[in-house]
TIVO-2410 file (N, C-alpha, C; in nm, 3 decimals):
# residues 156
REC num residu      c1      c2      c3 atome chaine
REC   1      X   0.482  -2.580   2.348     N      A
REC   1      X   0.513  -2.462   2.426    CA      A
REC   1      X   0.460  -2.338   2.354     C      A
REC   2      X   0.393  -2.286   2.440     N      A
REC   2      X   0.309  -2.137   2.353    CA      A
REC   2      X   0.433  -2.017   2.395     C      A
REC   3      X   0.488  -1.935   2.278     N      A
REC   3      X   0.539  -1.853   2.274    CA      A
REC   3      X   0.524  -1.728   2.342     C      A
REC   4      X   0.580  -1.676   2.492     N      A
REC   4      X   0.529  -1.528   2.532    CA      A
REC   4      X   0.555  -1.421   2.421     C      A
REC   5      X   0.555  -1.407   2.316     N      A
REC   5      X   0.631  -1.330   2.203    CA      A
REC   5      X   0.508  -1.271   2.164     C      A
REC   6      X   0.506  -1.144   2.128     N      A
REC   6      X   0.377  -1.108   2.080    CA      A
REC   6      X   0.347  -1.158   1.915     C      A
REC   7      X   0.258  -1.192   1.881     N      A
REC   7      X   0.214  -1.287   1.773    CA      A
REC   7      X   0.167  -1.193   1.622     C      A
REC   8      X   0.262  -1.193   1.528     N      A
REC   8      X   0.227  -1.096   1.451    CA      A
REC   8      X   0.185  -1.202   1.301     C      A
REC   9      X   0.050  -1.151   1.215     N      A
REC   9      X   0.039  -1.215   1.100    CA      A
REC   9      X   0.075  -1.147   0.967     C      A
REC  10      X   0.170  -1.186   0.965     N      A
REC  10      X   0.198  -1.093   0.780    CA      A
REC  10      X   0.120  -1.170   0.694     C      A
REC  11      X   0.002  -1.127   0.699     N      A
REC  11      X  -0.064  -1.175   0.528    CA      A
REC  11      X  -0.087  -1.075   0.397     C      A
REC  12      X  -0.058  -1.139   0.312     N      A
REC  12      X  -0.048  -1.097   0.178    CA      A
REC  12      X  -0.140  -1.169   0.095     C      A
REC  13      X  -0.206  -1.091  -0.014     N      A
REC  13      X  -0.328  -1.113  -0.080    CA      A
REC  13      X  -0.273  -1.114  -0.254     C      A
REC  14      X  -0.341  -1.173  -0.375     N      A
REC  14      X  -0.357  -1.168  -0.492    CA      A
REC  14      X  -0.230  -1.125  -0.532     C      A
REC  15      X  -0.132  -1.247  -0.602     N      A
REC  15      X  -0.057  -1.199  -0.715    CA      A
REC  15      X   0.065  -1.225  -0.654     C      A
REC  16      X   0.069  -1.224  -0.498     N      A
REC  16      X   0.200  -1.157  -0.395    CA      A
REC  16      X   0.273  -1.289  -0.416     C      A
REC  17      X   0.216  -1.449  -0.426     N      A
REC  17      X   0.293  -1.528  -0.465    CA      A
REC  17      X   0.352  -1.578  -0.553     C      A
REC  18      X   0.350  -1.407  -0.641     N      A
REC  18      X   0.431  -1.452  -0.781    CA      A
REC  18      X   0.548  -1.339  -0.769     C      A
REC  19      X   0.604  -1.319  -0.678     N      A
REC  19      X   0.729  -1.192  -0.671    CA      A
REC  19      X   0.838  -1.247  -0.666     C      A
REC  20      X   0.914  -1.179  -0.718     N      A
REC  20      X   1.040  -1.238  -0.787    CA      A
REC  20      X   1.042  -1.234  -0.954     C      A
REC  21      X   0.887  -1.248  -1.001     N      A
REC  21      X   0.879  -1.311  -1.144    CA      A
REC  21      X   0.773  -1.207  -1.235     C      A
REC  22      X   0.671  -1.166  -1.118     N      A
REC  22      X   0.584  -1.046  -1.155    CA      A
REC  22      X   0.647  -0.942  -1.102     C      A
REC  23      X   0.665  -0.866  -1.251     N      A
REC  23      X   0.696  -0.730  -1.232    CA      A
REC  23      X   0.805  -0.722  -1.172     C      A
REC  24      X   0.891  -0.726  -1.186     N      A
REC  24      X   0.987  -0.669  -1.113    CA      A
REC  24      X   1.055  -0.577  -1.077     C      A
REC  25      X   1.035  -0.417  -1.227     N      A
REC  25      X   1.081  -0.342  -1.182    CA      A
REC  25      X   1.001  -0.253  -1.084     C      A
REC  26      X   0.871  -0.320  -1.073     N      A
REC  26      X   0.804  -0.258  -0.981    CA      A
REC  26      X   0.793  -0.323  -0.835     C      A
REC  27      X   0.791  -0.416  -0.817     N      A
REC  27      X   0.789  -0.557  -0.694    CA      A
REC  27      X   0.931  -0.584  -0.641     C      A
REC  28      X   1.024  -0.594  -0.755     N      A
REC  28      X   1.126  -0.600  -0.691    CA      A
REC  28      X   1.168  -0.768  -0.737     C      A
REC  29      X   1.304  -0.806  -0.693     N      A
REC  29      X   1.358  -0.970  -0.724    CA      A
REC  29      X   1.334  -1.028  -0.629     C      A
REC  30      X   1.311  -0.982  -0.467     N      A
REC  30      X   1.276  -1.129  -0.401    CA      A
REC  30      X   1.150  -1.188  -0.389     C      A
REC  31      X   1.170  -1.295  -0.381     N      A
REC  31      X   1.058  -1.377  -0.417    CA      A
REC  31      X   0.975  -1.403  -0.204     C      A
REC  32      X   0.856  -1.469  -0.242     N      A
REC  32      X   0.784  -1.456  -0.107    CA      A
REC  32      X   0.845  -1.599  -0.005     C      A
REC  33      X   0.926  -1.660  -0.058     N      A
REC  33      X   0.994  -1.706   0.050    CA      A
REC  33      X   1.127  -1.671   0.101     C      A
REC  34      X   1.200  -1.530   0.013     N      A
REC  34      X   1.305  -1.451   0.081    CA      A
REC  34      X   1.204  -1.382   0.193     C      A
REC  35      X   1.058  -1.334   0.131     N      A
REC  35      X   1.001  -1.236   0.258    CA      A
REC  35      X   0.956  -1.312   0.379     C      A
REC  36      X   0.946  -1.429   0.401     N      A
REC  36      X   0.954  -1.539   0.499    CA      A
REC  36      X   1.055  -1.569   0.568     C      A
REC  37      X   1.205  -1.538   0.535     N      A
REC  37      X   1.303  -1.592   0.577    CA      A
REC  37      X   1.352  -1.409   0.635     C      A
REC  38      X   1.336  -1.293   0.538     N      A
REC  38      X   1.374  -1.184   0.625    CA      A
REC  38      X   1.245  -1.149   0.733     C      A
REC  39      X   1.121  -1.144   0.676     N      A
REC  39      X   1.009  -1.131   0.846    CA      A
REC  39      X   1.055  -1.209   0.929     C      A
REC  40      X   1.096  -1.348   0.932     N      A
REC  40      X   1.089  -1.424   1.080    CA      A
REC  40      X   1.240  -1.354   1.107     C      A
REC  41      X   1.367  -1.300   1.082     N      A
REC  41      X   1.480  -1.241   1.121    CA      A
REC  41      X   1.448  -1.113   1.176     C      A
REC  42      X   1.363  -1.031   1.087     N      A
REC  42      X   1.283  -0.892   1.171    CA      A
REC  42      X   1.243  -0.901   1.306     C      A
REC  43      X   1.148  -1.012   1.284     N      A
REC  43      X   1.068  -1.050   1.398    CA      A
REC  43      X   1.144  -1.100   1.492     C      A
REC  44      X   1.284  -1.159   1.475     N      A
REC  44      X   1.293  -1.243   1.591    CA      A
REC  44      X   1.408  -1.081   1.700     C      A
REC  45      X   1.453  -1.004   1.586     N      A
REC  45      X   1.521  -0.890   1.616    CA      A
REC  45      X   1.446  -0.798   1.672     C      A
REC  46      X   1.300  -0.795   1.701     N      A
REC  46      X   1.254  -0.708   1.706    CA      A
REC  46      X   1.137  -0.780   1.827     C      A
REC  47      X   1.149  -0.911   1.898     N      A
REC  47      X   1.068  -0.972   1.978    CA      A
REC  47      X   0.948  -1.012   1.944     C      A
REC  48      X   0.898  -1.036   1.860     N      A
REC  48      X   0.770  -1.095   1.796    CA      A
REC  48      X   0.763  -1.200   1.741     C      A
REC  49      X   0.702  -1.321   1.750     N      A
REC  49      X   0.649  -1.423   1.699    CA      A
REC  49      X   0.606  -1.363   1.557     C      A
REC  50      X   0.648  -1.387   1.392     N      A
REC  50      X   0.606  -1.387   1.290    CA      A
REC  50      X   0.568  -1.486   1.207     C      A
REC  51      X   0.458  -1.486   1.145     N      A
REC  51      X   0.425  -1.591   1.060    CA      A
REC  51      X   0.351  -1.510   0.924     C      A
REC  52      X   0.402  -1.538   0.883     N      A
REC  52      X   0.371  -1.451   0.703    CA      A
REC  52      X   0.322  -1.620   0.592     C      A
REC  53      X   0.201  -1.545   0.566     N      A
REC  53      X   0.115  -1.619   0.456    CA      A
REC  53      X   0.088  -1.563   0.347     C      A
REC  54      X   0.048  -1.617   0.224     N      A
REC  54      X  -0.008  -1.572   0.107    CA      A
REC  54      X  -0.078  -1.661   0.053     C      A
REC  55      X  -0.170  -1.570  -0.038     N      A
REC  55      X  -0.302  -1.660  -0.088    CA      A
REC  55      X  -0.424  -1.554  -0.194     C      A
REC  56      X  -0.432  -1.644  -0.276     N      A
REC  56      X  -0.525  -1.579  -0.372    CA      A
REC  56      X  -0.643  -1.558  -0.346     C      A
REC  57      X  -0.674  -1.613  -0.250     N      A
REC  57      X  -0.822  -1.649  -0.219    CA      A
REC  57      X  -0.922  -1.547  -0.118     C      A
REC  58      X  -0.979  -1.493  -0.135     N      A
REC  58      X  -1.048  -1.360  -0.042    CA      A
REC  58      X  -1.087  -1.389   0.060     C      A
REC  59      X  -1.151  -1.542   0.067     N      A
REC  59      X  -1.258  -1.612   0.184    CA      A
REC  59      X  -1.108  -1.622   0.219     C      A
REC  60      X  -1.041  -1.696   0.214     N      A
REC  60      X  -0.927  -1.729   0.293    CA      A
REC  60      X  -0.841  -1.641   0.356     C      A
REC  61      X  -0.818  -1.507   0.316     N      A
REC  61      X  -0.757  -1.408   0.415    CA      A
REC  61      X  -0.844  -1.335   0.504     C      A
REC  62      X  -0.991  -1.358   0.486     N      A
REC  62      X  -1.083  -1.336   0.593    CA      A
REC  62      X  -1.049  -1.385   0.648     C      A
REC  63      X  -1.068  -1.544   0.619     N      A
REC  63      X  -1.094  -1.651   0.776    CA      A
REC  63      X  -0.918  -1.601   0.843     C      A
REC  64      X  -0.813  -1.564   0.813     N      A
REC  64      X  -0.668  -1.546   0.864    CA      A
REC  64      X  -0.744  -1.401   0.931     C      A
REC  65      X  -0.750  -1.325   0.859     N      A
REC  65      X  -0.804  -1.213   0.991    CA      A
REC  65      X  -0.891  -1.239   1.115     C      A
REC  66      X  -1.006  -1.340   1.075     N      A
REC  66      X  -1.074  -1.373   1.182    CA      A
REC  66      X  -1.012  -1.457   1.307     C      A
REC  67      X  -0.882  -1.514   1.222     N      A
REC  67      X  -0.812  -1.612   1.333    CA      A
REC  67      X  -0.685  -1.500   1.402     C      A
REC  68      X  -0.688  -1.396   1.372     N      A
REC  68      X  -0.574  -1.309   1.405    CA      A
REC  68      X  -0.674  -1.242   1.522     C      A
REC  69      X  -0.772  -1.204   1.525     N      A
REC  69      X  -0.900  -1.173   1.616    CA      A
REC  69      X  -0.901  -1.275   1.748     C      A
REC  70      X  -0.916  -1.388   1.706     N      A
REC  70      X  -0.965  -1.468   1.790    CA      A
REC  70      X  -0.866  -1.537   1.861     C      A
REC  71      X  -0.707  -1.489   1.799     N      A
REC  71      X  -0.557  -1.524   1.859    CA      A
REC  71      X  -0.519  -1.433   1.926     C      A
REC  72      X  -0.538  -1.308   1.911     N      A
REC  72      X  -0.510  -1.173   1.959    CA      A
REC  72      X  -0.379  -1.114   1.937     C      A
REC  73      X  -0.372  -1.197   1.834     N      A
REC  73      X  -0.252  -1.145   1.700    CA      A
REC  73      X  -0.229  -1.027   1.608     C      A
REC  74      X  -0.164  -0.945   1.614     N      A
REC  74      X  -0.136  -0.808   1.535    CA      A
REC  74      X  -0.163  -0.884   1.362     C      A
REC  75      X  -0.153  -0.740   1.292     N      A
REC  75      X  -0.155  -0.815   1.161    CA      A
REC  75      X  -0.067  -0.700   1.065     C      A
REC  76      X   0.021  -0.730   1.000     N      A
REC  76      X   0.072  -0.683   0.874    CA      A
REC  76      X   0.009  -0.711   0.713     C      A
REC  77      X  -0.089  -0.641   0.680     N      A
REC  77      X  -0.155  -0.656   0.597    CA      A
REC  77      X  -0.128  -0.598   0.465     C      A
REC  78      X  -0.094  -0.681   0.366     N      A
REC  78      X  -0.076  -0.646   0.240    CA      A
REC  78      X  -0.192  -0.711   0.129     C      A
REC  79      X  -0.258  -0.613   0.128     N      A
REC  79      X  -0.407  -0.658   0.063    CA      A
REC  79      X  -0.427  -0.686  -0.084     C      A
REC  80      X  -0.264  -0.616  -0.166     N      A
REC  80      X  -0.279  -0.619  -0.305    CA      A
REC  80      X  -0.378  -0.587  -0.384     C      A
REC  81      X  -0.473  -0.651  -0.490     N      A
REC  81      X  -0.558  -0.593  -0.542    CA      A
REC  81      X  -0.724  -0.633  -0.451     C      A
REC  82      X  -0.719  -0.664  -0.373     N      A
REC  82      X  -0.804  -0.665  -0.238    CA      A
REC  82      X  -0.796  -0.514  -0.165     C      A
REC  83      X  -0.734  -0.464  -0.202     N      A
REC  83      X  -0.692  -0.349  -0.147    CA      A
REC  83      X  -0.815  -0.232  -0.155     C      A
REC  84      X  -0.854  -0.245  -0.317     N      A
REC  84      X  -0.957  -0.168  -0.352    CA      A
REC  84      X  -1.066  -0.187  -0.371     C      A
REC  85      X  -1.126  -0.284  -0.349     N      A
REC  85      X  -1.257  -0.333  -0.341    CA      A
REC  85      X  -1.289  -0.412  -0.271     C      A
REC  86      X  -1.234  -0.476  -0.214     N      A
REC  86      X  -1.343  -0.612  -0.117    CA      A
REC  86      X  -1.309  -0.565   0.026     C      A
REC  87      X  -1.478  -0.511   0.038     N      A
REC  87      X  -1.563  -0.483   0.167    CA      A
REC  87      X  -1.555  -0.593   0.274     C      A
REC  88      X  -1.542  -0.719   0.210     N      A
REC  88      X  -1.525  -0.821   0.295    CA      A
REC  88      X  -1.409  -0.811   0.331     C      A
REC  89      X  -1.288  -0.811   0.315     N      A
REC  89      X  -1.159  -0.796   0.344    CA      A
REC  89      X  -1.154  -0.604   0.467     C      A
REC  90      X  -1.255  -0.544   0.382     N      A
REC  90      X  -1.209  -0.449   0.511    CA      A
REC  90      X  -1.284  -0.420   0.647     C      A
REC  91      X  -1.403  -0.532   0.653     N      A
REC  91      X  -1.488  -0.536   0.732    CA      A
REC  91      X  -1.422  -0.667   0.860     C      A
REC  92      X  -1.354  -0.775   0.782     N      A
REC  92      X  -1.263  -0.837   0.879    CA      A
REC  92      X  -1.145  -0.761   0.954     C      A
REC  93      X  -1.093  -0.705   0.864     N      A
REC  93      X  -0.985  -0.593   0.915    CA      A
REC  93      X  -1.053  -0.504   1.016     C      A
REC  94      X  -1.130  -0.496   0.967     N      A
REC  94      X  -1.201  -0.382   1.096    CA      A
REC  94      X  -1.207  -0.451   1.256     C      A
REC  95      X  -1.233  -0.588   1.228     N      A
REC  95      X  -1.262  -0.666   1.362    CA      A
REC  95      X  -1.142  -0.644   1.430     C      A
REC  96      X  -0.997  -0.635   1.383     N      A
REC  96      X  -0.882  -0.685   1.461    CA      A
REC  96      X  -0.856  -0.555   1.503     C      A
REC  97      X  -0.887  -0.403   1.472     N      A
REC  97      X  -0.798  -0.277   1.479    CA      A
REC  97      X  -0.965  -0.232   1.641     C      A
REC  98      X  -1.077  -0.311   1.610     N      A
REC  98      X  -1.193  -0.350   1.698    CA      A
REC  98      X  -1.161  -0.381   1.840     C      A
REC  99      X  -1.040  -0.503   1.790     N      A
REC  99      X  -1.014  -0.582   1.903    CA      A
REC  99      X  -0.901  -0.552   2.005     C      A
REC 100      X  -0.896  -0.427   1.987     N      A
REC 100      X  -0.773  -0.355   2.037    CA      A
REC 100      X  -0.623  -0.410   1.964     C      A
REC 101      X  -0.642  -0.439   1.841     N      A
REC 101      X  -0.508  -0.531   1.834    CA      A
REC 101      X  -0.483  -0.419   1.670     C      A
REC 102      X  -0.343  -0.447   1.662     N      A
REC 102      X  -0.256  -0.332   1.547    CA      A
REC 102      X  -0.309  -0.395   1.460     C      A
REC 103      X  -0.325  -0.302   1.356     N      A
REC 103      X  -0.345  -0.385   1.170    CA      A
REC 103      X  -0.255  -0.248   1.088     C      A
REC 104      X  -0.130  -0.277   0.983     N      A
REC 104      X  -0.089  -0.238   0.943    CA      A
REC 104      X  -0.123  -0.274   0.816     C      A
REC 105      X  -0.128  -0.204   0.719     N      A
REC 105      X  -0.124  -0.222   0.570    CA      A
REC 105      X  -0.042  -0.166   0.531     C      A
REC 106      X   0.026  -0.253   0.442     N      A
REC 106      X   0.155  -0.216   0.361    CA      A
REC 106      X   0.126  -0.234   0.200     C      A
REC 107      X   0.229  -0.170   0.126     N      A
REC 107      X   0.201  -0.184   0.024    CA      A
REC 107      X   0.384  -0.177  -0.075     C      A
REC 108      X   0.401  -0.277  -0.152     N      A
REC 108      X   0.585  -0.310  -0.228    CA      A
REC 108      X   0.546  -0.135  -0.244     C      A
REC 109      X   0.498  -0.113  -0.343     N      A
REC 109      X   0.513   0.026  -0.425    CA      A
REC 109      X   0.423   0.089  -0.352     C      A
REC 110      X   0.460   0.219  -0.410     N      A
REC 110      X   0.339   0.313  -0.358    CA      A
REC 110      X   0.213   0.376  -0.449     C      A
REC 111      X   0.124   0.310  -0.378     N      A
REC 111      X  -0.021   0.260  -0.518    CA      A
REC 111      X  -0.077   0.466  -0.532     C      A
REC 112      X  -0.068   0.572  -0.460     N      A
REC 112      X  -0.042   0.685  -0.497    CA      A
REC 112      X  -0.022   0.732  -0.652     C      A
REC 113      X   0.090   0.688  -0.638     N      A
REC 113      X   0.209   0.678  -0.778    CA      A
REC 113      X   0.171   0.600  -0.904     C      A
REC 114      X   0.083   0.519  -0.868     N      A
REC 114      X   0.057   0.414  -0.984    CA      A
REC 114      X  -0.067   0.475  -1.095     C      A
REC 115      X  -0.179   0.378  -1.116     N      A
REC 115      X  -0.289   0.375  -1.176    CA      A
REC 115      X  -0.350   0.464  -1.092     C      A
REC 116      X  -0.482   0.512  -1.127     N      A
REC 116      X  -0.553   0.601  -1.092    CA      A
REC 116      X  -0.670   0.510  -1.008     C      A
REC 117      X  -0.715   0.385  -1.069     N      A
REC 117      X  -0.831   0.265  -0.989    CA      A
REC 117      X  -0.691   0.243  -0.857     C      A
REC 118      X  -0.572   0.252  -0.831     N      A
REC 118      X  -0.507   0.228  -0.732    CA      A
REC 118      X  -0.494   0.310  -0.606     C      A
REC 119      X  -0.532   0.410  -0.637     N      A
REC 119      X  -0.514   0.541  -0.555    CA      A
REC 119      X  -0.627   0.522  -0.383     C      A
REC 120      X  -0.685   0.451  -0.428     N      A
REC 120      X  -0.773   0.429  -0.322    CA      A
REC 120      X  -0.828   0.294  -0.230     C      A
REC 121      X  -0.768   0.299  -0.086     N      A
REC 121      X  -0.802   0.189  -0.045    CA      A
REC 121      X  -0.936   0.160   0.028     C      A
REC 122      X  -0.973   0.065   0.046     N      A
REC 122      X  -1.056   0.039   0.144    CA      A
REC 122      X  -1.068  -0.017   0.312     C      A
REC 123      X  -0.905  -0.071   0.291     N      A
REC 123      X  -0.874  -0.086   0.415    CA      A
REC 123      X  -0.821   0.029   0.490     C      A
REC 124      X  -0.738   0.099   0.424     N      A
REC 124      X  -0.662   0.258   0.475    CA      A
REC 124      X  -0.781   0.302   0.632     C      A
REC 125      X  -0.846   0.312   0.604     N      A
REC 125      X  -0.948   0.365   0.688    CA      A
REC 125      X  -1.001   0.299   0.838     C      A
REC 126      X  -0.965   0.186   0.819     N      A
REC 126      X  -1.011   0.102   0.932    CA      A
REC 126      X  -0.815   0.011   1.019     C      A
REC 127      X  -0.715   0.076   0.920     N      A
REC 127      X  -0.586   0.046   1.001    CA      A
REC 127      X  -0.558   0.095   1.078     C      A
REC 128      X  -0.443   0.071   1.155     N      A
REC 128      X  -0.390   0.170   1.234    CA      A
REC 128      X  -0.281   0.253   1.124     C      A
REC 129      X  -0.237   0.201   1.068     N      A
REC 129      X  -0.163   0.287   1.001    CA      A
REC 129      X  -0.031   0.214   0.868     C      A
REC 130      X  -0.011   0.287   0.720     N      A
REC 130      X   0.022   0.240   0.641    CA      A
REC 130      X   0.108   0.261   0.627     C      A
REC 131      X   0.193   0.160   0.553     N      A
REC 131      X   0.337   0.206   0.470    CA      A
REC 131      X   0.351   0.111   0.365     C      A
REC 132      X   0.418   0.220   0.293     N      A
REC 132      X   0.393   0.235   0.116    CA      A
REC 132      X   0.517   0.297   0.059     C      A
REC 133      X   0.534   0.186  -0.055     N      A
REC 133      X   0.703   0.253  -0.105    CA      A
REC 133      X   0.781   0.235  -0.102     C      A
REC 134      X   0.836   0.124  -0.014     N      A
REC 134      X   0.971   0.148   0.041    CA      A
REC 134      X   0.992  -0.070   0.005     C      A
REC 135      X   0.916  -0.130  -0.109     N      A
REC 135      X   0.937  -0.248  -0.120    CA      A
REC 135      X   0.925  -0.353   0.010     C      A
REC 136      X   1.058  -0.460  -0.009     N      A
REC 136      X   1.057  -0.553   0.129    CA      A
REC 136      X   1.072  -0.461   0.260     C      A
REC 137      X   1.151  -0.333   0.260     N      A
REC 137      X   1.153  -0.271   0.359    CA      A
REC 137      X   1.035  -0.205   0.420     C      A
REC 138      X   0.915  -0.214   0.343     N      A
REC 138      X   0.747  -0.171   0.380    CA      A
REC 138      X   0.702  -0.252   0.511     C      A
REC 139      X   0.779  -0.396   0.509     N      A
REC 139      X   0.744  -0.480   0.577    CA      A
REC 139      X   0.786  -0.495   0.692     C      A
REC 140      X   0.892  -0.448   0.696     N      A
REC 140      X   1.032  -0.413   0.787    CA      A
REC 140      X   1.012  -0.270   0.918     C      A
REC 141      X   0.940  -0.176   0.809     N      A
REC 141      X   0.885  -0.063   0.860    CA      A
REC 141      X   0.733  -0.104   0.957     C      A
REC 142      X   0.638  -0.226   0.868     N      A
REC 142      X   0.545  -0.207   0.952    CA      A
REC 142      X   0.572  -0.296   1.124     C      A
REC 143      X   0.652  -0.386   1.077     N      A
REC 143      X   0.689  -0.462   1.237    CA      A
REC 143      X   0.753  -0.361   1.323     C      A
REC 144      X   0.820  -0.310   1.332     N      A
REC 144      X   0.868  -0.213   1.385    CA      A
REC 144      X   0.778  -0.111   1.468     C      A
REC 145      X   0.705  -0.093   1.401     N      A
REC 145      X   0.597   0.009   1.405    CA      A
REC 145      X   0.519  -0.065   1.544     C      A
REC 146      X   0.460  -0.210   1.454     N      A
REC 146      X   0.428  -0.283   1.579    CA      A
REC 146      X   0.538  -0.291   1.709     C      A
REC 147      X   0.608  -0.336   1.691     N      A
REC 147      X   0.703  -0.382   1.824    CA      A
REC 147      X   0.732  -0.243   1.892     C      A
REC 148      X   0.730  -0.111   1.845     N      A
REC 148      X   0.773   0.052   1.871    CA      A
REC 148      X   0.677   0.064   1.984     C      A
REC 149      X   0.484  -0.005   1.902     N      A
REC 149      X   0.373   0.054   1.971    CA      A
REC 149      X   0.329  -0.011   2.089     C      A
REC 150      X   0.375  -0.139   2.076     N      A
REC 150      X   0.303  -0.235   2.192    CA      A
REC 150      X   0.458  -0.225   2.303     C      A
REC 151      X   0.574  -0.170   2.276     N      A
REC 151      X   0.694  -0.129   2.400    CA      A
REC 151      X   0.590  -0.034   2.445     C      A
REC 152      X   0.517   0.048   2.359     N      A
REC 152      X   0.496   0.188   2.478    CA      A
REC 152      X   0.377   0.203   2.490     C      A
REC 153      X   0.331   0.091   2.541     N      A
REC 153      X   0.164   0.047   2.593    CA      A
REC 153      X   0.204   0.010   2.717     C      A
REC 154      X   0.147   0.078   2.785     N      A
REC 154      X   0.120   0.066   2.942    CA      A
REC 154      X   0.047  -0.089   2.934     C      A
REC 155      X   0.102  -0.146   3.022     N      A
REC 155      X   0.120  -0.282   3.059    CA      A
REC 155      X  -0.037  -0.285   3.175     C      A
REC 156      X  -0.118  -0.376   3.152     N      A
REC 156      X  -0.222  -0.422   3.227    CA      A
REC 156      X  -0.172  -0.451   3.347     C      A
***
């Protein structure tokens, strides 16, 4: 049975499957299968189909953007240290915000605040729009955002 729910992808990039254990006073204590168990509760509170992934691998959160394209799936994007350099990562991103479909980038902390090589993204530019700062609640903020934007889209 295919879900009428609008279809959202939380993917997360480099490092994100070590939270709980990396860094914490900066990341925070829950680990990425508390953020699996509170997105699909967001999501189900908020009418959206969620599925949240992580992965070290660059080719591999392409090919998840390309399948978020070709699903016509929103995306919650947490790019981590992908964030600042790989063109490939913001040139897929570009396809989905292309495809008329939301791309949010989020970020635990707010990379502003941090290092100075952090201050700058490459995806920022091709999202619809970011949030930064506010930890697991970044994530919380960007569904919302989605489910806020696609209520007040005039219906085909």
């Amino acid at each position: 049975m295919v879900s009428a729910l609008p279809r959202v992808l939380v993917l997360n990039g480099p490092n994100l499957g070590r939270l709980g254990v990396r860094e914490p006073e900066i990341y925070g204590h829950a680990s990425m299968a508390d953020l699996k168990v509170s997105a699909a509760q967001w999501g189900k509170e908020l009418g959206l189909e969620v599925d949240v992934r992580q992965t070290d691998d660059e080719s591999e959160i392409v090919g998840w953007l390309h399948e978020a394209v070709d699903a016509g799936a929103h995306v919650v994007l947490n790019p981590a240290a992908f964030t600042h350099y790989s063109y490939a990562l913001r040139d897929a991103a570009a396809q989905v915000t292309t495809a008329d479909l939301l791309l949010v980038e989020v970020h635990l902390s707010n990379p502003a605040t941090r290092e100075s090589f952090r201050h700058y993204s490459v995806v920022a530019g091709v999202a619809t729009g970011t949030v930064a700062g506010f930890g697991f609640d970044s994530y919380r903020l960007a569904l919302t955002a989605i489910a806020e934007r696609l209520a007040s889209k005039p219906q085909a």
